[in-house]
C-alpha positions as CSV (number, residue, x, y, z in Angstrom):
1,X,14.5,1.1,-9.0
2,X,16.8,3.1,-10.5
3,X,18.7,6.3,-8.9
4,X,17.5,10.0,-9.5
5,X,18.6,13.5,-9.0
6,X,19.1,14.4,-5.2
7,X,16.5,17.1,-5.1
8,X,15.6,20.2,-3.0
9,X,11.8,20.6,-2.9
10,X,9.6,23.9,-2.1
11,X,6.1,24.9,-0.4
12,X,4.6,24.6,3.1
13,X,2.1,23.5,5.6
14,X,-0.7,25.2,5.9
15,X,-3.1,24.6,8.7
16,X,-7.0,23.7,7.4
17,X,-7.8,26.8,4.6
18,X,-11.2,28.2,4.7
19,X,-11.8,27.3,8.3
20,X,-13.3,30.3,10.6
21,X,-10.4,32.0,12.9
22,X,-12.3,30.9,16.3
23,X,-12.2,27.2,15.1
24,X,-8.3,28.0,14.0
25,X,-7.8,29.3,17.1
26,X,-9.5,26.6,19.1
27,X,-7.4,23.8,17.5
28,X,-4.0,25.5,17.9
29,X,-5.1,26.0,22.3
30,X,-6.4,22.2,21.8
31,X,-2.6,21.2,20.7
32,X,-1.3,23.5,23.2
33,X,-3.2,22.4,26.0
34,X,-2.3,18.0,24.8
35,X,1.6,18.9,23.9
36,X,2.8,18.1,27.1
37,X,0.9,15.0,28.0
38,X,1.8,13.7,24.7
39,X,5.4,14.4,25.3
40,X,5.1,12.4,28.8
41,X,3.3,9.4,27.4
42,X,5.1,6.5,26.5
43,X,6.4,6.1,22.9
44,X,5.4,4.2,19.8
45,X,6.6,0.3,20.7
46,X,6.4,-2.4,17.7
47,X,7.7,-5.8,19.1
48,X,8.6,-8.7,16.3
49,X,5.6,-10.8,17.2
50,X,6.5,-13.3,13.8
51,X,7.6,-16.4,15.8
52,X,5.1,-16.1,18.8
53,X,1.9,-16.2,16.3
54,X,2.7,-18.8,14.0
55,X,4.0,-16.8,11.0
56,X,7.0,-19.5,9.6
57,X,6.5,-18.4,5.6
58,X,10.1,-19.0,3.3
59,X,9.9,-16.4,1.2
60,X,12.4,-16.6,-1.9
61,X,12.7,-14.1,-4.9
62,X,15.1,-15.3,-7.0
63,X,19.0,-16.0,-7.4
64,X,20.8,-14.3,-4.5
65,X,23.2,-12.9,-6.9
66,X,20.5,-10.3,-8.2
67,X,21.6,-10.9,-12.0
68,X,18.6,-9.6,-13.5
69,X,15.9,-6.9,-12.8
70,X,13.2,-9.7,-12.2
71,X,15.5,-10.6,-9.1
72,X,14.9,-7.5,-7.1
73,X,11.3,-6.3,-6.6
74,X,9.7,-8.9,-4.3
75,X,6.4,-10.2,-3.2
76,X,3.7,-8.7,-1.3
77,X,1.0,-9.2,1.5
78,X,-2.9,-8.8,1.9
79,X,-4.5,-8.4,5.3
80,X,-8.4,-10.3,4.6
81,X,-11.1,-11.5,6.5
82,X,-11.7,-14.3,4.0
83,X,-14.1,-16.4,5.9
84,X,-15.7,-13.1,7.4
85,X,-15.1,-14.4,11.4
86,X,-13.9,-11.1,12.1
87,X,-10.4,-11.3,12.2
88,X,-7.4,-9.9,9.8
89,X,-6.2,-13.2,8.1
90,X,-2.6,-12.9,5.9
91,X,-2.5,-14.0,2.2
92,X,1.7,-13.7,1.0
93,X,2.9,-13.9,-2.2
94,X,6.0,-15.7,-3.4
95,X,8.8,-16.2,-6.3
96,X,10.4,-18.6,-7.5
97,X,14.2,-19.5,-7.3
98,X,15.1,-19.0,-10.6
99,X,15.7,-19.1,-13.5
100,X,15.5,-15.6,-13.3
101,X,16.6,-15.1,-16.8
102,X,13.3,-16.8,-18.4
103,X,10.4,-15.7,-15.4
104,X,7.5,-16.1,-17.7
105,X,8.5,-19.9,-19.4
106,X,9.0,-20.2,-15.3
107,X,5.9,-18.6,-14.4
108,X,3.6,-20.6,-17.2
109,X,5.4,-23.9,-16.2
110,X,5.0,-23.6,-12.3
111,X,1.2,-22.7,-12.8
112,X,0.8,-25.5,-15.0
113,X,2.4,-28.1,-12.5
114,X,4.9,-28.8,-13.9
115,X,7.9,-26.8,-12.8
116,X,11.2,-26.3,-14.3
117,X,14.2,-27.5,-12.3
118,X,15.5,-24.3,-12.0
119,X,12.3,-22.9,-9.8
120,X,13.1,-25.0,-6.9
121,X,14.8,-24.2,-4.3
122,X,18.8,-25.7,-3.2
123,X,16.6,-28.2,-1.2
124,X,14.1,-29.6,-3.7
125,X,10.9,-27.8,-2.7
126,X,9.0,-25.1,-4.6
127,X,8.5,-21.9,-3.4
128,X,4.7,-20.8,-3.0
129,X,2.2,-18.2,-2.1
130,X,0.6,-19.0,1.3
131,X,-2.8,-18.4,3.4
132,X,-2.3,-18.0,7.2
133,X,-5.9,-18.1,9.2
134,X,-6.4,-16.5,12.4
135,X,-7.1,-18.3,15.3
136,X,-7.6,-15.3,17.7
137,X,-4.1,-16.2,19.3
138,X,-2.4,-16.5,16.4
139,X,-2.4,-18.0,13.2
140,X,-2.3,-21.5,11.0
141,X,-0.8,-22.3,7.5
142,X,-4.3,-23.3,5.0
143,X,-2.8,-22.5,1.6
144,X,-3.2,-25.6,0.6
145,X,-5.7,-26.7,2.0
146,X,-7.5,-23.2,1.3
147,X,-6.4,-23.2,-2.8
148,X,-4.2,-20.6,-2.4
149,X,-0.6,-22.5,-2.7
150,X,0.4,-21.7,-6.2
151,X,3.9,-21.4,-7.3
152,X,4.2,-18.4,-9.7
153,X,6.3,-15.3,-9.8
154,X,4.4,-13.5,-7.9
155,X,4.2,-9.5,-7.3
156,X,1.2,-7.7,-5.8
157,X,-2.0,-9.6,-4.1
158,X,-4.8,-7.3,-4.5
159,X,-8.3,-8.0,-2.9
160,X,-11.8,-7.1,-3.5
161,X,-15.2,-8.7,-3.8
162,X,-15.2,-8.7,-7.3
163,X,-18.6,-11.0,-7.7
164,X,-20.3,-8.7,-4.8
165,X,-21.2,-12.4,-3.5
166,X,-20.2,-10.9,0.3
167,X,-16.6,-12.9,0.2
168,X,-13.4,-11.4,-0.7
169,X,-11.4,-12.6,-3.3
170,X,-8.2,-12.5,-4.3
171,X,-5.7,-11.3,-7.8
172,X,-1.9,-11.9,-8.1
173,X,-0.2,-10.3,-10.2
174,X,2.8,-12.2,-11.9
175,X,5.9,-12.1,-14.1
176,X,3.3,-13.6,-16.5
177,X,-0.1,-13.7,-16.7
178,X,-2.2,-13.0,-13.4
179,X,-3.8,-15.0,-11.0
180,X,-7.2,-14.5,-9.7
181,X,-8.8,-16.5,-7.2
182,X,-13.0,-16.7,-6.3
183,X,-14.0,-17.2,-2.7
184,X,-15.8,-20.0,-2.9
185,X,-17.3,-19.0,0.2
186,X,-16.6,-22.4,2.3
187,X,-13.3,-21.2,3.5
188,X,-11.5,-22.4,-0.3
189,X,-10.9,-20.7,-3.5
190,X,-10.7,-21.7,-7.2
191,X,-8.7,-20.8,-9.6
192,X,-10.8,-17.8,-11.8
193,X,-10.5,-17.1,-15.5
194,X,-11.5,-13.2,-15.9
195,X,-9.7,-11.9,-18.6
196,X,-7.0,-10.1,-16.4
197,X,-4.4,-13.0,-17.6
198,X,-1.4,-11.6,-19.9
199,X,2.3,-12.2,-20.7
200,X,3.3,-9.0,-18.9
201,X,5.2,-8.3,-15.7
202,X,2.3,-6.9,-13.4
203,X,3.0,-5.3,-10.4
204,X,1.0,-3.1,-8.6
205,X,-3.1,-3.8,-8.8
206,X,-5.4,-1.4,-7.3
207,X,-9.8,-2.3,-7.4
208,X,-12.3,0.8,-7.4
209,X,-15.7,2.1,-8.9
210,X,-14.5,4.2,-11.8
211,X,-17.7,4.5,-13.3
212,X,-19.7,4.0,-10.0
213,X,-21.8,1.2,-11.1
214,X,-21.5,-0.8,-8.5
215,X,-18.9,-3.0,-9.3
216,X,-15.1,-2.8,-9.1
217,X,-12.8,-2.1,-11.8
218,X,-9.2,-2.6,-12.3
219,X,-6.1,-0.7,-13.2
220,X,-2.7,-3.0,-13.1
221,X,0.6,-1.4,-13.0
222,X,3.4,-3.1,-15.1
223,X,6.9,-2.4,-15.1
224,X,9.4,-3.6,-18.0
225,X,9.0,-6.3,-21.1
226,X,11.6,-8.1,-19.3
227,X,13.9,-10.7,-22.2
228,X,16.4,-12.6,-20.8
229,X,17.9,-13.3,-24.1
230,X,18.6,-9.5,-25.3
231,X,18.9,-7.9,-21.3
232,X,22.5,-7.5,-19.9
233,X,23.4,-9.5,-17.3
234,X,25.6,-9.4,-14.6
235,X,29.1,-10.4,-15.9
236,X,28.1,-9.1,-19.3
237,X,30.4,-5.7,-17.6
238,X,27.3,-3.6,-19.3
239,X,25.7,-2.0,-16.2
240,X,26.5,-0.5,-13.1
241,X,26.2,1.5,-10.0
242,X,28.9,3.7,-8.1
243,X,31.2,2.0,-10.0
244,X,30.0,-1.6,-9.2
245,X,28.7,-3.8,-12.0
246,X,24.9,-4.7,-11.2
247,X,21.7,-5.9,-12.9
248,X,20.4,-3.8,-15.8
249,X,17.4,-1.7,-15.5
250,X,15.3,-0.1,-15.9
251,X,16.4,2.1,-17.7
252,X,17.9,0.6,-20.8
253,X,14.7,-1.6,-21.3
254,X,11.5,-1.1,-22.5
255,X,8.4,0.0,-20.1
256,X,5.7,-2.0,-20.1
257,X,2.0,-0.6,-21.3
258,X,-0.4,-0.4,-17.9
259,X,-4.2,-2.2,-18.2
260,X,-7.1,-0.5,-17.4
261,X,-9.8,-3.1,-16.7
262,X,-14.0,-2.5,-16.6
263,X,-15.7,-5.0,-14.6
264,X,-18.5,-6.7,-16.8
265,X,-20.1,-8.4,-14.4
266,X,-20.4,-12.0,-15.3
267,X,-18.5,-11.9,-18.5
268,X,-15.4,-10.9,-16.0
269,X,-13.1,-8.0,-17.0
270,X,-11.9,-6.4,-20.3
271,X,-10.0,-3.5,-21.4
272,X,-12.1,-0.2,-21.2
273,X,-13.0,1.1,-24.6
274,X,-11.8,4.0,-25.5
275,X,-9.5,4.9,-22.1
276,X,-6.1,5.1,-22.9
277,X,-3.7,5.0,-20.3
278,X,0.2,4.8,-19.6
279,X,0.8,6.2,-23.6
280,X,4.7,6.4,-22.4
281,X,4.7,2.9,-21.2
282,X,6.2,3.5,-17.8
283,X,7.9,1.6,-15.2
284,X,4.5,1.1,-13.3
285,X,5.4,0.2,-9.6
286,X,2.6,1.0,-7.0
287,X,-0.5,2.0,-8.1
288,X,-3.7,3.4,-5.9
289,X,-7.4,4.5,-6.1
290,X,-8.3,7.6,-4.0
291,X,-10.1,10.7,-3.8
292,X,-8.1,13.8,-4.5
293,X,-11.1,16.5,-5.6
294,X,-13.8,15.9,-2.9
295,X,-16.1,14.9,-5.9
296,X,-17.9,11.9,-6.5
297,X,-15.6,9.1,-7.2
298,X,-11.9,8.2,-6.8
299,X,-8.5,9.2,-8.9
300,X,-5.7,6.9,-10.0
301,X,-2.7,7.7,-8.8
302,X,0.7,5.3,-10.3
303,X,4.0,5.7,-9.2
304,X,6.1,5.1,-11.8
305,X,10.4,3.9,-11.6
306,X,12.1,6.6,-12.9
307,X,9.1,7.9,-15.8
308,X,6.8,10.6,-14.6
309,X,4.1,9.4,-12.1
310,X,0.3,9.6,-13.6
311,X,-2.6,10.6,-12.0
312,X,-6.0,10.5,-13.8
313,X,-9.6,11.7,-13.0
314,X,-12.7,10.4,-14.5
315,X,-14.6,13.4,-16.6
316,X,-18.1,11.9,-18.1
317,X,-17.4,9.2,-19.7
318,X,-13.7,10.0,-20.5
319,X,-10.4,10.1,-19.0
320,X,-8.5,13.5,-17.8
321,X,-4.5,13.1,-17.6
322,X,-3.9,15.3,-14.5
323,X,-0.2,14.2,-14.6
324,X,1.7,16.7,-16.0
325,X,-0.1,19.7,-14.6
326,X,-1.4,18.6,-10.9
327,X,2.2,18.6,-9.6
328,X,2.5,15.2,-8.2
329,X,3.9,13.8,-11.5
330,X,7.6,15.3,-10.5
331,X,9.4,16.5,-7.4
332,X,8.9,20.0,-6.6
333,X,11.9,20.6,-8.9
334,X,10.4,19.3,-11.6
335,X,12.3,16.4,-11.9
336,X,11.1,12.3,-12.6
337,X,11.7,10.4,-9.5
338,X,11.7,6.3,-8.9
339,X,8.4,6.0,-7.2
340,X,8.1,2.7,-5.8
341,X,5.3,3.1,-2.8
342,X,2.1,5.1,-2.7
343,X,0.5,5.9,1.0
344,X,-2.6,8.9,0.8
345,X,-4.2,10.4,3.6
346,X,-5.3,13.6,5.2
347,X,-1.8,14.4,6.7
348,X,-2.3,17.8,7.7
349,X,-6.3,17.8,8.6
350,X,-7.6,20.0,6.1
351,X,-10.3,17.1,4.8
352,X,-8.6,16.3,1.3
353,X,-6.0,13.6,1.1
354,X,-2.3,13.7,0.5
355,X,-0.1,11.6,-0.6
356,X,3.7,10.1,0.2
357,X,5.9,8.1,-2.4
358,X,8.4,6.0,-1.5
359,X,11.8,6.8,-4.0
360,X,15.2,5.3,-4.9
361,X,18.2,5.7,-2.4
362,X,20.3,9.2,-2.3
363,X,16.8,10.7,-3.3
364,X,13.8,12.0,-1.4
365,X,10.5,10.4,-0.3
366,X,7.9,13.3,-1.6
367,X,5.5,14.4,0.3
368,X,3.0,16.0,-1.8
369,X,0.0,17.9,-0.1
370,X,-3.2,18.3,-1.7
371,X,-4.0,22.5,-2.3
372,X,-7.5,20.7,-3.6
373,X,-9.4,19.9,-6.6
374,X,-6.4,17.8,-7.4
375,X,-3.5,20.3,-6.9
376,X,-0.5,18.7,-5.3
377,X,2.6,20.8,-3.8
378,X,5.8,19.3,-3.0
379,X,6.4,20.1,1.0
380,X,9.1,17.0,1.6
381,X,11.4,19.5,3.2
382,X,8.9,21.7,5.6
383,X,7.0,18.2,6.7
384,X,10.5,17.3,7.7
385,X,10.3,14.0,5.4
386,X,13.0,14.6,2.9
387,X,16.3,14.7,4.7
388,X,16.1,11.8,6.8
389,X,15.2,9.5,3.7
390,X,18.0,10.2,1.4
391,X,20.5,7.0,2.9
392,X,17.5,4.7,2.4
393,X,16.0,2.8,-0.7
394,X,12.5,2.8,0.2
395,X,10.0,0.5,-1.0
396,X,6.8,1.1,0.9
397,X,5.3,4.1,2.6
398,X,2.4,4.0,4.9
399,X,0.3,6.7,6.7
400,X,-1.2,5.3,9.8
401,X,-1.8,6.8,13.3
402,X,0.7,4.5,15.0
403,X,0.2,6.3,18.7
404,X,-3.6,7.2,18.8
405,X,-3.4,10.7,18.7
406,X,-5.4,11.1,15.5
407,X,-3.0,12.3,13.3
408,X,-1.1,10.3,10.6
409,X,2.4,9.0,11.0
410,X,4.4,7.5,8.6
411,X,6.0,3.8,8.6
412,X,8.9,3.1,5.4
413,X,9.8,0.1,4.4
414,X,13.7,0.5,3.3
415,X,16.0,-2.3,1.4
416,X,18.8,-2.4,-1.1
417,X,18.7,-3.8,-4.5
418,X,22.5,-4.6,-5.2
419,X,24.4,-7.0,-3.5
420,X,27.6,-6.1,-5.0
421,X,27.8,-3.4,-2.9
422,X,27.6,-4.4,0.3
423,X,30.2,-7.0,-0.4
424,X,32.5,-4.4,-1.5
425,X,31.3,-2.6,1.8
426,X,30.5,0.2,-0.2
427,X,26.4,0.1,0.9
428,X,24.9,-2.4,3.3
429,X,21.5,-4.9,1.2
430,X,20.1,-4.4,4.7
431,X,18.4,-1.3,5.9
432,X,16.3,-0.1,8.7
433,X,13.0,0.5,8.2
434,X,11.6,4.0,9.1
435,X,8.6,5.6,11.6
436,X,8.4,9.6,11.3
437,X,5.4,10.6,14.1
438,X,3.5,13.5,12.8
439,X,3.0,16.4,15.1
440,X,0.0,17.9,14.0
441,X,-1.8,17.3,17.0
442,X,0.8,18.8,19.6
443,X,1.9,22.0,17.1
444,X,-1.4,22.9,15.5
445,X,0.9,22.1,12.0
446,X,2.6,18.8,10.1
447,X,5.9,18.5,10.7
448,X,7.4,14.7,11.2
449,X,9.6,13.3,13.7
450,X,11.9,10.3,13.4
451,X,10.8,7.8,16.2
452,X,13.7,5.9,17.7
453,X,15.3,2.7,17.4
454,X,13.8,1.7,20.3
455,X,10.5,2.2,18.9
456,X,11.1,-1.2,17.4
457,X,12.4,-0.3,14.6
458,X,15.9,-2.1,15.0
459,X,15.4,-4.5,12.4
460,X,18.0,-4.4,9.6
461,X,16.6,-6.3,6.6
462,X,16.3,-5.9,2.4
463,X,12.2,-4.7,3.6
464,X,10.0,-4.6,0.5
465,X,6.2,-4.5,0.8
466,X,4.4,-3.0,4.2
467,X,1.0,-3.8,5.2
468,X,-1.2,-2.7,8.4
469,X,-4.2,-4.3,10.2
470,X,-5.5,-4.6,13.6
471,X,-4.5,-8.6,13.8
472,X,-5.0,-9.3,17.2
473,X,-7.7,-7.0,18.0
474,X,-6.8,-4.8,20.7
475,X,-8.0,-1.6,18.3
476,X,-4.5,-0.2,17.3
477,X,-3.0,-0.9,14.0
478,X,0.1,-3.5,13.6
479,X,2.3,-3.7,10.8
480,X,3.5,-6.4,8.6
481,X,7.1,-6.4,6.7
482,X,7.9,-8.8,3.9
483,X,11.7,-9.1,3.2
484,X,13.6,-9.9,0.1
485,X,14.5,-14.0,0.3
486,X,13.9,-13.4,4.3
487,X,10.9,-14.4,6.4
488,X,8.4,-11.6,6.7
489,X,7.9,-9.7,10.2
490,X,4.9,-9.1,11.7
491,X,5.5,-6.2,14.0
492,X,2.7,-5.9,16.7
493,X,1.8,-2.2,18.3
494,X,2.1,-2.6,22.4
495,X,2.8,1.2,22.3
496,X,-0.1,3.0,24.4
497,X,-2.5,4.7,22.4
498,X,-3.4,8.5,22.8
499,X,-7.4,7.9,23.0
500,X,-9.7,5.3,22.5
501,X,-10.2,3.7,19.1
502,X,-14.1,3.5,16.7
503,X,-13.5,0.8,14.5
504,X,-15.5,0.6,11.5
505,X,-16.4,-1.8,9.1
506,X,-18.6,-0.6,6.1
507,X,-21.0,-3.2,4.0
508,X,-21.9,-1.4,0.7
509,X,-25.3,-2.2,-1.1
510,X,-26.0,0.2,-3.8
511,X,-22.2,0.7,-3.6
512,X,-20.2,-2.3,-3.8
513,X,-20.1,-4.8,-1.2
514,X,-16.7,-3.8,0.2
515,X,-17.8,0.2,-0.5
516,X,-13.7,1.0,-1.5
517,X,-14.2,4.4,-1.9
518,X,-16.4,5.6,0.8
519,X,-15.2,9.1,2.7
520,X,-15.6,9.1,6.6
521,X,-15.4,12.1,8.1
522,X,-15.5,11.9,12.4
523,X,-15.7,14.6,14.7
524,X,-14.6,14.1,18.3
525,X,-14.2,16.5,20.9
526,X,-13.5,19.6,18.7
527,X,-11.0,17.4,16.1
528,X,-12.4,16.3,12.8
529,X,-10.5,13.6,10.9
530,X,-11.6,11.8,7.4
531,X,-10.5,8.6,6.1
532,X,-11.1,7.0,2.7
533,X,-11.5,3.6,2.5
534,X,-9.1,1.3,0.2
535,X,-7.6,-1.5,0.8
536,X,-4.2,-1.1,-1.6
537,X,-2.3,1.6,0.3
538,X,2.1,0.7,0.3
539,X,3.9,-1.4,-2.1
540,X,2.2,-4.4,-3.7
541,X,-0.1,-5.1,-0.9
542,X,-3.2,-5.0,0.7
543,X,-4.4,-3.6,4.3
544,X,-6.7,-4.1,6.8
545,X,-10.2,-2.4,5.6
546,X,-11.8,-2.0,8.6
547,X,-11.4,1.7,9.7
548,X,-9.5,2.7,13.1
549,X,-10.1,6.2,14.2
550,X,-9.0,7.2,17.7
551,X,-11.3,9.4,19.6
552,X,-10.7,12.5,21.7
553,X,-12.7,12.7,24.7
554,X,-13.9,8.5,24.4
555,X,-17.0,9.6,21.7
556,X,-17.7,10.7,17.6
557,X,-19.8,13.4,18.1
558,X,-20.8,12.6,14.4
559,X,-19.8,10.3,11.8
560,X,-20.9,10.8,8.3
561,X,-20.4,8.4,5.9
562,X,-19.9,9.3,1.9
563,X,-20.8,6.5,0.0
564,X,-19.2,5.7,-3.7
565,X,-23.4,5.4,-5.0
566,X,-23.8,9.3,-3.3
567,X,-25.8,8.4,-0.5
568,X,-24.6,9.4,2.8
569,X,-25.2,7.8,6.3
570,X,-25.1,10.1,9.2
571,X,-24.9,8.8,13.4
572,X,-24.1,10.9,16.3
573,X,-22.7,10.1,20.0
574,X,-20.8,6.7,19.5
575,X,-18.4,5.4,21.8
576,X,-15.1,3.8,21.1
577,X,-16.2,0.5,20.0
578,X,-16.7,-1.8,17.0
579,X,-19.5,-0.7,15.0
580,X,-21.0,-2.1,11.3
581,X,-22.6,0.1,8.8
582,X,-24.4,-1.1,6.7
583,X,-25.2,1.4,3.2
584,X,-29.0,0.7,3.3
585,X,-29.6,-0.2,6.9
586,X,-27.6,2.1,8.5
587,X,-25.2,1.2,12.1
588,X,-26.7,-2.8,12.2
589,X,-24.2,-4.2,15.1
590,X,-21.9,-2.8,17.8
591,X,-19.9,-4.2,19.8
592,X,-17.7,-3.1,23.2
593,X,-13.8,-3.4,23.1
């Protein structure tokens, strides 16, 4: 959360390497032959659907004055199908009011019950996390109700099926020790003791197979050993920005050590023997699982606040530090940047996946594409995503195919930190959020394209966390906001999609349950696209896990499915529709839009 360099990055976009010259030359007549049509069909619309679906969450994060760090980062948002009817529901973390100088006594102390004074709000109440339900129209308030209406000061909600029981359940990381929460499996949860619980500020949580035994493991990100006692303050005249005096941090204070977590089955989680990660003790922010060699088993990828970002594959039984020498660790310039979101995907078609972080204000977002077996070059500037992000502070970056043409797009999530300066009308706290449209599909290469205001993206807010999912089920992806001490905003897709939509939803056996990890790779009509599922893509938040892939022509052609065990699963000739795959059983239900 702290500024960087303004950087000017090098390299460029490549179409697929190694492909044959006919099939090169097919896809570039392909985009020739759609450009037009595309240009002529109506552009990406997200309408503020919060009010109309029952979304009335109070979100608070602290003292409005911002005096310390703790005050700025926010709270994030899972998408889950938690009683597995079918449907996206919404679990949304919270803070507390204050006092923002002592977060863990307040942490520890809201847990407990018994809250200090200073953690409620002007108004008596006490912020906390909530559970909205879907109803199909819409959705109800069942925190309570559901167990999930703790008061804490709350940061990331990860998800996973951590018991392989078949129900998702739930970790929050805290200012404090973290919060995880077992699906009971009769629409409640319960409070779950797993060894995760520590006095440090977590942040970003990210679940996958490192050692693919079947269960999930667990790397947190932390960010600073935060003391109120020893940090400047605001009015202590010892930090500031342009001039202004604001919060300290974080540089100044210490980084805080990320936890690398094996999954022991019933005996819960501990720290894995004889991995050692984060030695510099970084300002861990986002922090993701994913597949950057096309070899059995996923990365980890953390983007770190102003400290190099770390990336680290799994070699036998050991760790390999990729992060000084794969090139995503710094900007193309070779510079640290403040990384706060982490979005991968295979932006330019080429079957490996990229990856976008989100950076501090009067900086670049970086764009770094994947030259393979873990080789990332900085292209911010030839994908066109560099220039237009330096006015913003972006939080969280997603890469999603808003428009159905079946390339990826990216949505940012922008907000200040300072207050200060926007009442000296220096900077304004609020900021739009950002949609760049890729245009892959109508110029044969990446290159990304603001969308318009009118694309719904009018909204001027602090934005932190970003999340997507298919809520209301008409098989294009919507997009959920959360906003600093603001109401989140649930932005719903009524933009007309390119081609049809597969949805997928994947049921791991050998693999675990919810198969984070697998590799899907989809050929329709000449265009082949791959997706990877995870479920911890953005800033402190979880999406939507069922995979949307729109289909040229109306049918996959194939569908081959990697699984994190090795095996594969292979279909052919499926319409757009909702299909379930099952690891052992193969495609078990489908069902029409």
């Amino acid at each position: 959360m702290s500024p960087s360099k303004n950087l000017v990055a090098r390299g460029e976009s490549l179409l697929t390497p190694g492909r044959v010259a006919l099939r090169r030359a097919g896809l570039l007549v392909l985009a020739v032959g759609i450009s037009s049509a595309i240009a002529a069909q109506e552009a990406p619309s997200l309408v503020d659907a919060t009010h109309t679906v029952g979304l009335a969450f109070r979100a608070t994060y602290g003292n409005a004055e911002r005096p310390y760090v703790t005050d700025s980062g926010g709270a994030g948002a899972a998408w889950v199908d938690y009683d597995r009817d079918g449907r996206a529901d919404l679990a949304l973390a919270n803070g507390l009011a204050g006092p923002s100088g002592k977060p863990y006594e307040a942490t520890l102390a809201a847990l407990a019950g018994t809250p200090l004074a200073e953690s409620l709000r002007s108004d008596g109440t006490l912020p906390r996390n909530e559970l909205y339900r879907a109803t199909g129209g819409g959705f109800a308030a069942v925190g309570e109700r559901a167990g999930f209406a703790d008061s804490a000061w709350a940061s990331a909600i990860a998800a996973a099926d951590i018991d392989n029981d078949g129900f998702i359940d739930l970790l929050v990381t805290t200012i404090g020790p973290n919060v995880a929460y077992r699906n009971n499996g009769d629409g409640t949860f319960s409070r779950w003791t797993l060894g995760v619980e520590d006095d440090r500020w977590g942040t970003g949580a990210t679940f996958l197979d490192w050692d693919r035994d079947g269960d999930l493991d667990l790397y947190i990100a932390n960010y600073v050993d935060f003391d109120g006692k020893s940090t400047g303050t605001l009015g202590d005249g010892v930090c500031n920005y342009l001039g202004i005096e604001v919060f300290c941090g974080p540089m100044g204070l210490t980084g805080a050590r990320d936890v690398f977590y094996e999954n022991r089955g019933g005996d819960g989680f501990a720290p894995w023997r004889g991995i050692d990660v984060d030695p510099e003790r970084g300002f861990g922010f986002a922090v993701l699982g994913f597949d950057c060699d096309n070899q059995p088993g996923q990365e980890i990828y953390v983007a770190n606040d102003s400290n190099m970002n770390l990336l680290y594959r799994r070699r036998n039984d050991t760790i390999e530090d990729l992060s000084l020498f794969s090139g995503a660790g710094f900007s193309g310039a070779g510079r640290e940047q403040a990384g706060m979101g982490i979005a991968a995907g295979d932006v330019d078609g080429d079957g490996d996946f990229d990856l976008l972080v989100s950076n501090f204000q009067h900086d670049y977002n970086t764009f770094y594409e994947n030259l393979g077996d873990c080789v990332f070059q900085d292209s911010s500037t030839e994908a066109g995503l560099a220039a237009g992000s330096f006015p913003y502070m972006a939080w969280s970056s997603l890469l999603i195919d808003i428009d159905g043409d079946t390339d990826l797009d990216a949505f940012v999530s922008n907000g200040h930190l300072y207050p200060q300066l926007a009442d000296r009308g220096l900077e304004d706290f609020g900021q739009p959020n950002k949609l760049f449209l890729n245009q892959l599909r109508e110029t044969g290469t990446i290159g990304f394209e603001e969308a318009a205001a009118t694309a719904g993206m009018e909204l001027v807010q602090s934005s932190r966390a970003a999340a997507y999912a298919d809520f209301d089920g008409d098989a294009d992806l919507d997009v959920l906001v959360t906003q600093i001490d603001a109401p989140p905003v649930l932005l719903r897709n009524e933009g007309v999609m390119r081609y049809p939509a597969l949805q997928l939803t994947l049921v791991g056996r050998t693999s675990s349950r919810d198969a984070y990890g697998a590799i899907v790779r989809i050929v329709a009509d000449g265009i082949e696209q791959r997706r990877e599922l995870r479920h911890g893509d953005g800033y402190l938040s979880g999406n939507d896990t069922r995979l949307l892939v729109h289909l040229p022509g109306g049918t996959a052609e194939l569908v081959e499915i990697r699984w994190p065990s090795g095996a594969v699963t292979t279909f052919s000739e499926v319409p757009a529709s909702r299909v379930v795959v099952d690891e052992l059983r193969g495609l078990i239900a489908r069902e029409a839009w």
